[in-house]
CHARMM internal coordinates of N, CA and C (Angstrom, degrees):
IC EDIT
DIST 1 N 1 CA 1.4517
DIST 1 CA 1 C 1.5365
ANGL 1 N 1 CA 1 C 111.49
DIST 1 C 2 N 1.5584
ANGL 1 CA 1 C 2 N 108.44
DIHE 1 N 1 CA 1 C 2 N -27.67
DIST 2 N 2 CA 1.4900
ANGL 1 C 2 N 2 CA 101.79
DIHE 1 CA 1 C 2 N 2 CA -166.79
DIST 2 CA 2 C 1.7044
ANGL 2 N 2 CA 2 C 99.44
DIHE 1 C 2 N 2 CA 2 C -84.34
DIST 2 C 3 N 1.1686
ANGL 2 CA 2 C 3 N 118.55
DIHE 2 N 2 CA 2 C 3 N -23.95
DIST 3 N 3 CA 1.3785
ANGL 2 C 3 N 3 CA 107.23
DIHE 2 CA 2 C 3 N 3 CA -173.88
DIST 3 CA 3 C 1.6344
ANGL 3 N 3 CA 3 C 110.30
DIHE 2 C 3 N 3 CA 3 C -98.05
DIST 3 C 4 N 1.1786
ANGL 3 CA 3 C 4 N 120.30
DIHE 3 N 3 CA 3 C 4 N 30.54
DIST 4 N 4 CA 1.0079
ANGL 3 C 4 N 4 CA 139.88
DIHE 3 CA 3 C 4 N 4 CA -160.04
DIST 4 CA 4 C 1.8538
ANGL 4 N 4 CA 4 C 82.39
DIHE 3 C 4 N 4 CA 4 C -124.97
DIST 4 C 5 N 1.2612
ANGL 4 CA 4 C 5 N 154.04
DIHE 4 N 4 CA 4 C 5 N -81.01
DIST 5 N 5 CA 0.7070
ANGL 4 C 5 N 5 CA 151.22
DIHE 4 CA 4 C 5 N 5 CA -84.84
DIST 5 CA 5 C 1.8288
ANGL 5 N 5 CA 5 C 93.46
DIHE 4 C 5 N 5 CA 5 C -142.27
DIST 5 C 6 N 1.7404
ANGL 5 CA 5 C 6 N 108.31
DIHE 5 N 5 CA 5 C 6 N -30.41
DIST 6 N 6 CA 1.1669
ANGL 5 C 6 N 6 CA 123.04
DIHE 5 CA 5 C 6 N 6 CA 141.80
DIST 6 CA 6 C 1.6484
ANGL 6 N 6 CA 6 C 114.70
DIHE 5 C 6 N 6 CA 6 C -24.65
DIST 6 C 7 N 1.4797
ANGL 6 CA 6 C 7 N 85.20
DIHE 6 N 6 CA 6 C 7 N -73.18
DIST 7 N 7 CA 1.7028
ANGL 6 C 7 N 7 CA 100.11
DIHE 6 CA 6 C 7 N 7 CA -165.43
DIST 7 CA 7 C 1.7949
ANGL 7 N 7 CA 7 C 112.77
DIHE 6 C 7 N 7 CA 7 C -34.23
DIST 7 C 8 N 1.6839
ANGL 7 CA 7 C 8 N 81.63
DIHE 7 N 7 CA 7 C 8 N -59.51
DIST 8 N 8 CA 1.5659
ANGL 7 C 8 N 8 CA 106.76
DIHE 7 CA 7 C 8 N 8 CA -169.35
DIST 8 CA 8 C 1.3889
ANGL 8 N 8 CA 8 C 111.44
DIHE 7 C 8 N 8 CA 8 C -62.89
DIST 8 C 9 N 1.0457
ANGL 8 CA 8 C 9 N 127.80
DIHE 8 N 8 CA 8 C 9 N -12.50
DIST 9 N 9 CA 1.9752
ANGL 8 C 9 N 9 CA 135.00
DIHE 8 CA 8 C 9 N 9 CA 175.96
DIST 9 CA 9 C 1.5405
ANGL 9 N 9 CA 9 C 92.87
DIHE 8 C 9 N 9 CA 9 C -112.82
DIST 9 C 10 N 0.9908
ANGL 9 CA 9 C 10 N 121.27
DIHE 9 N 9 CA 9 C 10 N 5.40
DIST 10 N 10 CA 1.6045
ANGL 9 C 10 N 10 CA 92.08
DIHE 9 CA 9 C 10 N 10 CA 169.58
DIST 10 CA 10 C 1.8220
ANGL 10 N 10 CA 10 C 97.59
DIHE 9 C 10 N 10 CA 10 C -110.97
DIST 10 C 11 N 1.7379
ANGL 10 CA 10 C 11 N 123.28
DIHE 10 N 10 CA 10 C 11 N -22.24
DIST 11 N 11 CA 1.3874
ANGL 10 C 11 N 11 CA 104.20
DIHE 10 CA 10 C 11 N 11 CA -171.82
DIST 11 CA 11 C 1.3951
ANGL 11 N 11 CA 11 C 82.89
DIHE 10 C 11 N 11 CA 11 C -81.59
DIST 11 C 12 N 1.6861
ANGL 11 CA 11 C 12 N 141.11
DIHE 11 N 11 CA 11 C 12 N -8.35
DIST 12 N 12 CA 1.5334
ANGL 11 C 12 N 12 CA 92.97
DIHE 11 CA 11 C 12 N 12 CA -162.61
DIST 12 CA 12 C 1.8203
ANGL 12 N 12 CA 12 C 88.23
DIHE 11 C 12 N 12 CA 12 C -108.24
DIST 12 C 13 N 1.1865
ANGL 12 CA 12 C 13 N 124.22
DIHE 12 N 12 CA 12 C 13 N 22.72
DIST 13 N 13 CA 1.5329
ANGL 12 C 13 N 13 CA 109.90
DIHE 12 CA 12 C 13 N 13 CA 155.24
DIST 13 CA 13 C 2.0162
ANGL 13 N 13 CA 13 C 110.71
DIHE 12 C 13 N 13 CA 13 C -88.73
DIST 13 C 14 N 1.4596
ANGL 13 CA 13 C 14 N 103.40
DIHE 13 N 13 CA 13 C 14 N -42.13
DIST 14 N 14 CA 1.6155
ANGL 13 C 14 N 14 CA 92.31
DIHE 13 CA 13 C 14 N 14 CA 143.84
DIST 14 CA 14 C 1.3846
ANGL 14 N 14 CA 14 C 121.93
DIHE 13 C 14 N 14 CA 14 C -23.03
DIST 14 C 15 N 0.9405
ANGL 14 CA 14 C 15 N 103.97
DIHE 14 N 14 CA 14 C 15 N -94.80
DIST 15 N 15 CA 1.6782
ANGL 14 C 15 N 15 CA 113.21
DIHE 14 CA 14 C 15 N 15 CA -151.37
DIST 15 CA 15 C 1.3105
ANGL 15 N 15 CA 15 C 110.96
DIHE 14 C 15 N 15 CA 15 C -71.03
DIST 15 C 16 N 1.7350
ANGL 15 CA 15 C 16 N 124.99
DIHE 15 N 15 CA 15 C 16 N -2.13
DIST 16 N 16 CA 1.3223
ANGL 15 C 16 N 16 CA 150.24
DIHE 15 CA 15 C 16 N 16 CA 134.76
DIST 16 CA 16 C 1.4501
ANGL 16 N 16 CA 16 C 106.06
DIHE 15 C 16 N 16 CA 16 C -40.56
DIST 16 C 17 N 1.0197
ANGL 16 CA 16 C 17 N 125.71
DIHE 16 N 16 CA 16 C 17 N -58.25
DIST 17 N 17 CA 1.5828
ANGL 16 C 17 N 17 CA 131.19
DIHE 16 CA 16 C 17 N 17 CA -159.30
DIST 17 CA 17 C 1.2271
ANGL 17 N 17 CA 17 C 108.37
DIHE 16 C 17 N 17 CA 17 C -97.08
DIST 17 C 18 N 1.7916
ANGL 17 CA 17 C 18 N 121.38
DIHE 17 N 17 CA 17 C 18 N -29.21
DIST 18 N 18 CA 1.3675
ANGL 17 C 18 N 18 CA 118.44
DIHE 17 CA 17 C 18 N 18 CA 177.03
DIST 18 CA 18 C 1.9612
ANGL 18 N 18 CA 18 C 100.25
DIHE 17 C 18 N 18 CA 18 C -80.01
DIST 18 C 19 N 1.1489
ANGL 18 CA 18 C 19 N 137.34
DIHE 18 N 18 CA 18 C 19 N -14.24
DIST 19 N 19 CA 1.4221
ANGL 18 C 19 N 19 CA 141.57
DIHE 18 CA 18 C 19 N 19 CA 179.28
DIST 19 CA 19 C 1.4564
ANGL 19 N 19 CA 19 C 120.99
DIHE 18 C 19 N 19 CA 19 C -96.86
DIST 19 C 20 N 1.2296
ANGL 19 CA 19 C 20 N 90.89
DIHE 19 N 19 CA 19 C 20 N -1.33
DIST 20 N 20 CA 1.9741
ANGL 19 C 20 N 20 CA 115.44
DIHE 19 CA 19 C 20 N 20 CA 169.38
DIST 20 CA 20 C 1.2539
ANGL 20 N 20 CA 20 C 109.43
DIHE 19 C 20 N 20 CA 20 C -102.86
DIST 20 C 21 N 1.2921
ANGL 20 CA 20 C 21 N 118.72
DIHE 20 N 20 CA 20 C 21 N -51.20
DIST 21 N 21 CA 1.5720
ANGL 20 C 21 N 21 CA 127.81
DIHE 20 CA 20 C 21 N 21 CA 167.11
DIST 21 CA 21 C 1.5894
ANGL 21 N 21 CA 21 C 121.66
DIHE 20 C 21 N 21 CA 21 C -56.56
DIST 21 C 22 N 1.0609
ANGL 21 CA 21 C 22 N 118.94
DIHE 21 N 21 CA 21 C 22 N -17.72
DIST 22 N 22 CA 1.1040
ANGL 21 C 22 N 22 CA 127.34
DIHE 21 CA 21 C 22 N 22 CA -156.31
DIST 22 CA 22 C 1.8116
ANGL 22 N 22 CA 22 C 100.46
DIHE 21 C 22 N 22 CA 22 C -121.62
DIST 22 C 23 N 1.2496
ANGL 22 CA 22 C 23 N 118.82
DIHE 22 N 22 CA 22 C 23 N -22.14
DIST 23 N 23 CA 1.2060
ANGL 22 C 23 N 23 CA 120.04
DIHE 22 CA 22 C 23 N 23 CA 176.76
DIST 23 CA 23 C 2.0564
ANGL 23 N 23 CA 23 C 92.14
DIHE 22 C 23 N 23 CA 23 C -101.28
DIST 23 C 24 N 1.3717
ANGL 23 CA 23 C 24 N 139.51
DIHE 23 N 23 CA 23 C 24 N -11.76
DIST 24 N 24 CA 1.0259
ANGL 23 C 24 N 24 CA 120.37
DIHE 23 CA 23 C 24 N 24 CA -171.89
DIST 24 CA 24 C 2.0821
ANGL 24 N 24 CA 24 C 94.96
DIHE 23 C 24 N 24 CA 24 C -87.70
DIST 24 C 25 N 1.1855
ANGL 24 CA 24 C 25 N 83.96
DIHE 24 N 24 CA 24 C 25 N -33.38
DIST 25 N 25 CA 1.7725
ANGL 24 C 25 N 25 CA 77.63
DIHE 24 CA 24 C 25 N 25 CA 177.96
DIST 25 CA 25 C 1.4498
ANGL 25 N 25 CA 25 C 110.93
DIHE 24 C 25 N 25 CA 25 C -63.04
DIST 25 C 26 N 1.1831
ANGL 25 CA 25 C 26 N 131.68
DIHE 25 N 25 CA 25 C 26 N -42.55
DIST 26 N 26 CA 1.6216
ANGL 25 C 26 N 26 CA 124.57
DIHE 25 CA 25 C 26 N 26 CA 171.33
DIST 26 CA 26 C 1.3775
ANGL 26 N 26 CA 26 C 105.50
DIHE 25 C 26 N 26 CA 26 C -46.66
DIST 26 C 27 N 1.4993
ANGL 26 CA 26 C 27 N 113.86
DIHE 26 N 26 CA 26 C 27 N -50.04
DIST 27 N 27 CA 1.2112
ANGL 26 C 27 N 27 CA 96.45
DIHE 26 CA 26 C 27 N 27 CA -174.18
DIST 27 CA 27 C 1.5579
ANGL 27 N 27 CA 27 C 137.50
DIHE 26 C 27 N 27 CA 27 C -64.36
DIST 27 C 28 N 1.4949
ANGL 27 CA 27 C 28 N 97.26
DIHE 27 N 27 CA 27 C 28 N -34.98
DIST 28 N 28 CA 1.9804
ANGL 27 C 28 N 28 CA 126.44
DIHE 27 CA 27 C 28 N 28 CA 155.24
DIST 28 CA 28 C 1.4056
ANGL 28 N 28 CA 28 C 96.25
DIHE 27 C 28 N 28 CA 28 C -40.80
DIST 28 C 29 N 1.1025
ANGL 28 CA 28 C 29 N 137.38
DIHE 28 N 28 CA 28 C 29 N -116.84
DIST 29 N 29 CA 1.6027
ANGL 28 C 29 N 29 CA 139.04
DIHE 28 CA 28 C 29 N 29 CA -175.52
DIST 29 CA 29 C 1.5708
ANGL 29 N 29 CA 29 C 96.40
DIHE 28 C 29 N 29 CA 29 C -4.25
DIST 29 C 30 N 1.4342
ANGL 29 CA 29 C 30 N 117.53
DIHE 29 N 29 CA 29 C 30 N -70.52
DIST 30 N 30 CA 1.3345
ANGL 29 C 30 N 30 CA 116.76
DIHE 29 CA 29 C 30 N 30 CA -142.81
DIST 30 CA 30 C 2.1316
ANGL 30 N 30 CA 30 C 97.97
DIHE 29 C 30 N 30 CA 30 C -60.31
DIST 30 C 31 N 1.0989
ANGL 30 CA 30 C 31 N 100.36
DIHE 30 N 30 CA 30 C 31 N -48.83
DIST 31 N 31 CA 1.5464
ANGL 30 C 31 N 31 CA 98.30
DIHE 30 CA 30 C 31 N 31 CA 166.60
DIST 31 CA 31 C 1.5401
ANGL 31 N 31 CA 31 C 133.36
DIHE 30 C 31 N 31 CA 31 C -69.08
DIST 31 C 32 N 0.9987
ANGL 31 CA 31 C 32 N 106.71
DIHE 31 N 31 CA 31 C 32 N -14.24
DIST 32 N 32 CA 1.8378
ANGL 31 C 32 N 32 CA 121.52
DIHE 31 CA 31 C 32 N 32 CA 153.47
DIST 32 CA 32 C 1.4437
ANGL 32 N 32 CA 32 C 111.85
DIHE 31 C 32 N 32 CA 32 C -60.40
DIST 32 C 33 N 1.8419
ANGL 32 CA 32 C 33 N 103.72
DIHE 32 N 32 CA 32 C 33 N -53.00
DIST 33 N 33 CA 1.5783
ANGL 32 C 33 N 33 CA 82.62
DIHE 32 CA 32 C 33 N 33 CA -177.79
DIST 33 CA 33 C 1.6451
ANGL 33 N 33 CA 33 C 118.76
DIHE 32 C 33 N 33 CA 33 C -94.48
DIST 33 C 34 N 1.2490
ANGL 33 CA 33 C 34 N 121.39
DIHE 33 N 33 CA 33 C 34 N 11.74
DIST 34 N 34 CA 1.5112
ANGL 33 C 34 N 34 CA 133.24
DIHE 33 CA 33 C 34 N 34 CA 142.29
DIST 34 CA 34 C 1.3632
ANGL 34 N 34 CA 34 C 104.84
DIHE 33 C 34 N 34 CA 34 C -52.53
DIST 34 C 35 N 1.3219
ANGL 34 CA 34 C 35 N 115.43
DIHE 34 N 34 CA 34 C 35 N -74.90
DIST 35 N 35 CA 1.6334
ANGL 34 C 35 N 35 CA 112.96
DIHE 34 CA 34 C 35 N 35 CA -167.21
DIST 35 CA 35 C 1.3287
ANGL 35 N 35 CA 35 C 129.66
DIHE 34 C 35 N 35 CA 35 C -36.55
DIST 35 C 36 N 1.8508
ANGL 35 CA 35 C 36 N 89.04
DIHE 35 N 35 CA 35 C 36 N -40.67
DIST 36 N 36 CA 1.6996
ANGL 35 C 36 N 36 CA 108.15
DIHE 35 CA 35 C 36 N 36 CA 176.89
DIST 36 CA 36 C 1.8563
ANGL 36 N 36 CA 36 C 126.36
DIHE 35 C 36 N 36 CA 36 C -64.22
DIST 36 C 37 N 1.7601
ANGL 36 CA 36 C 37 N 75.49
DIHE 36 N 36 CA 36 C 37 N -47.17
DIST 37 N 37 CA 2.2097
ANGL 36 C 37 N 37 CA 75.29
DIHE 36 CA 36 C 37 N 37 CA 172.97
DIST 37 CA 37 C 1.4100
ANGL 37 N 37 CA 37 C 88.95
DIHE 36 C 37 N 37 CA 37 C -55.48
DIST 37 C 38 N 1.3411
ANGL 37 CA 37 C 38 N 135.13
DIHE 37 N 37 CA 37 C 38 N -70.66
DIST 38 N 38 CA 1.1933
ANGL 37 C 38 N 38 CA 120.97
DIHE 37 CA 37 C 38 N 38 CA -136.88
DIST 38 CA 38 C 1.1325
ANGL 38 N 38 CA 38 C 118.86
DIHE 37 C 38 N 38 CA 38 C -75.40
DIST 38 C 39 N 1.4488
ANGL 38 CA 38 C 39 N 123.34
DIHE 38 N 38 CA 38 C 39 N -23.69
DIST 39 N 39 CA 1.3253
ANGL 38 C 39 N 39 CA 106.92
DIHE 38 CA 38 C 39 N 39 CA 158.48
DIST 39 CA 39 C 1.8233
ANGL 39 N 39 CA 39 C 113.89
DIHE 38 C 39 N 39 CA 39 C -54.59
DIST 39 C 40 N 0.8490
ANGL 39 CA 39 C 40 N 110.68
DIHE 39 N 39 CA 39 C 40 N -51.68
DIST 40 N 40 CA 1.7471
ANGL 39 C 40 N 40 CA 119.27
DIHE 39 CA 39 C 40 N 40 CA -156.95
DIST 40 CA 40 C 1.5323
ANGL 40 N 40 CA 40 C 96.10
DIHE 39 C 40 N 40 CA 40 C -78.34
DIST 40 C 41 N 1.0609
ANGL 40 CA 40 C 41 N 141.33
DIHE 40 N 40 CA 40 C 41 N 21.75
DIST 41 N 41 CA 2.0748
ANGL 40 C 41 N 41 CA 163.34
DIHE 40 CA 40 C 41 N 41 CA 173.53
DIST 41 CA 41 C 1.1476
ANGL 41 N 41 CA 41 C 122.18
DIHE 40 C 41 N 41 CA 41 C -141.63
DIST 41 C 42 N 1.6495
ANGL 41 CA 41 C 42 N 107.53
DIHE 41 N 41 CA 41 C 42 N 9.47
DIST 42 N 42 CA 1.2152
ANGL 41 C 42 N 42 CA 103.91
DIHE 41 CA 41 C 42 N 42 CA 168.78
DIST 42 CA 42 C 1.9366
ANGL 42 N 42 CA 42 C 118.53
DIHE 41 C 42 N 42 CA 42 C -57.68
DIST 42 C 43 N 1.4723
ANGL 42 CA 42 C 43 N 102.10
DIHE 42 N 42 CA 42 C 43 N 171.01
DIST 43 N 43 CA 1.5220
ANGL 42 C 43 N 43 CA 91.18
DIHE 42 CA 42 C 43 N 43 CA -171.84
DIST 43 CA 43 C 2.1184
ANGL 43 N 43 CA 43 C 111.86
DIHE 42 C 43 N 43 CA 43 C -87.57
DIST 43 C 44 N 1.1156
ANGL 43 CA 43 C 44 N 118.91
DIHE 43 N 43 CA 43 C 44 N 149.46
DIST 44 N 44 CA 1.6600
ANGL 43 C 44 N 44 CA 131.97
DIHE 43 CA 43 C 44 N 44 CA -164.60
DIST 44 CA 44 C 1.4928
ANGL 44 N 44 CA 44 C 96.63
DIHE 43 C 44 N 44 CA 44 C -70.58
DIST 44 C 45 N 0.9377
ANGL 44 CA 44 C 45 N 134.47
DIHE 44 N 44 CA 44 C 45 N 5.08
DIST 45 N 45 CA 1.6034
ANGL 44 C 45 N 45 CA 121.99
DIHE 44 CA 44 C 45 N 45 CA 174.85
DIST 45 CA 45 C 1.5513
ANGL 45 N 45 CA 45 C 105.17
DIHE 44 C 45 N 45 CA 45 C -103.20
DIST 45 C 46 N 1.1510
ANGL 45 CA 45 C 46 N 145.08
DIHE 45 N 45 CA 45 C 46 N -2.06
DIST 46 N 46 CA 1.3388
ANGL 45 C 46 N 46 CA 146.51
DIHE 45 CA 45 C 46 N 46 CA 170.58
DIST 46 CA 46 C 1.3268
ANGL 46 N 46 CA 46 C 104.50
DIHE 45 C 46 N 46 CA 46 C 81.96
DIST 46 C 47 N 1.2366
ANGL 46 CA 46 C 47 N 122.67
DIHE 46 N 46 CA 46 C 47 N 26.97
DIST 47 N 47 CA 1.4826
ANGL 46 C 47 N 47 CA 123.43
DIHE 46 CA 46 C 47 N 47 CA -166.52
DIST 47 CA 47 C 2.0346
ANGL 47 N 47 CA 47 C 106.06
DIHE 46 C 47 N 47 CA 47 C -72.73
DIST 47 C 48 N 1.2287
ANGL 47 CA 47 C 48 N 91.96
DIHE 47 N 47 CA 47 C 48 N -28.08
DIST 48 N 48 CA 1.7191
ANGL 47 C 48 N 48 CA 95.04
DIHE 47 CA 47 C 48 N 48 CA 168.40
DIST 48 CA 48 C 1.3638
ANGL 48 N 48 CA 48 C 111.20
DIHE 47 C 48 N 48 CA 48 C 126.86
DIST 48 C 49 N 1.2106
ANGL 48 CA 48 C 49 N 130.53
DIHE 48 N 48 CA 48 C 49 N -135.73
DIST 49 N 49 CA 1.3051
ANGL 48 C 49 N 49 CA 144.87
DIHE 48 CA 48 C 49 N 49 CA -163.78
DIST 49 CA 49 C 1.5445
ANGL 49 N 49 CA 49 C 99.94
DIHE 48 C 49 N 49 CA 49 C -62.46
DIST 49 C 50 N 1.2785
ANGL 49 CA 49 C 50 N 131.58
DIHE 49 N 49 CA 49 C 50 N 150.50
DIST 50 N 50 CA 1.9122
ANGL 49 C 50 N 50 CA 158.45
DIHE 49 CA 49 C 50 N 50 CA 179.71
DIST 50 CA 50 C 1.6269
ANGL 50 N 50 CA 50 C 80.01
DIHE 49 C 50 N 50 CA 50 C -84.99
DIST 50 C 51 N 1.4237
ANGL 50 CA 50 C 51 N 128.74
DIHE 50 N 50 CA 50 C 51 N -59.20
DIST 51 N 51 CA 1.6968
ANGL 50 C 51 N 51 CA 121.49
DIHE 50 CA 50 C 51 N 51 CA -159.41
DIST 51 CA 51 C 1.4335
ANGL 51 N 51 CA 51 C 103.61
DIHE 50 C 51 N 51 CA 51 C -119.27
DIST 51 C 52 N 1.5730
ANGL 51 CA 51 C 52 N 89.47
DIHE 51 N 51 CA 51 C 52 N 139.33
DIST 52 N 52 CA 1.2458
ANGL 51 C 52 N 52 CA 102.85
DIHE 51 CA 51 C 52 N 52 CA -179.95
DIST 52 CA 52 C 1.7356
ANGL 52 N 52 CA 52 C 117.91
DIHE 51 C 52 N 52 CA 52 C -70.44
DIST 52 C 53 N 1.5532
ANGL 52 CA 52 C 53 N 132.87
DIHE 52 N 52 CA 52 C 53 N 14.65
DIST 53 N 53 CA 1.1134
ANGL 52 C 53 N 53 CA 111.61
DIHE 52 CA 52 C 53 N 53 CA 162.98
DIST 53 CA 53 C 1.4558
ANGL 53 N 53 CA 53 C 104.71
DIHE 52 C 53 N 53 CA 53 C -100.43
END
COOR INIT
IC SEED 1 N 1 CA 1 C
IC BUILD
């Protein structure tokens, strides 16, 4: 029973970690293409950086 139950907590920390991984890359892209408007909207006076850090 115990290695039975092993099994079953170890695929669902898997598929825990593959549904974490997989939602942190959406989030990667999704701030890439933030980064991108804002570079490419920056403001026409050359004043510099879109963000203030």
């Amino acid at each position: 029973m115990v290695p039975l139950l092993l099994v079953l907590l170890l695929v669902l920390l898997l598929f825990g970690v593959g549904f974490a991984v997989k939602i942190l890359w959406w989030v990667a892209v999704a701030v890439l293409i933030l980064w991108l408007v804002g570079f490419v909207a920056r403001p026409k006076d050359g004043s510099g950086r879109w963000y203030r850090w």
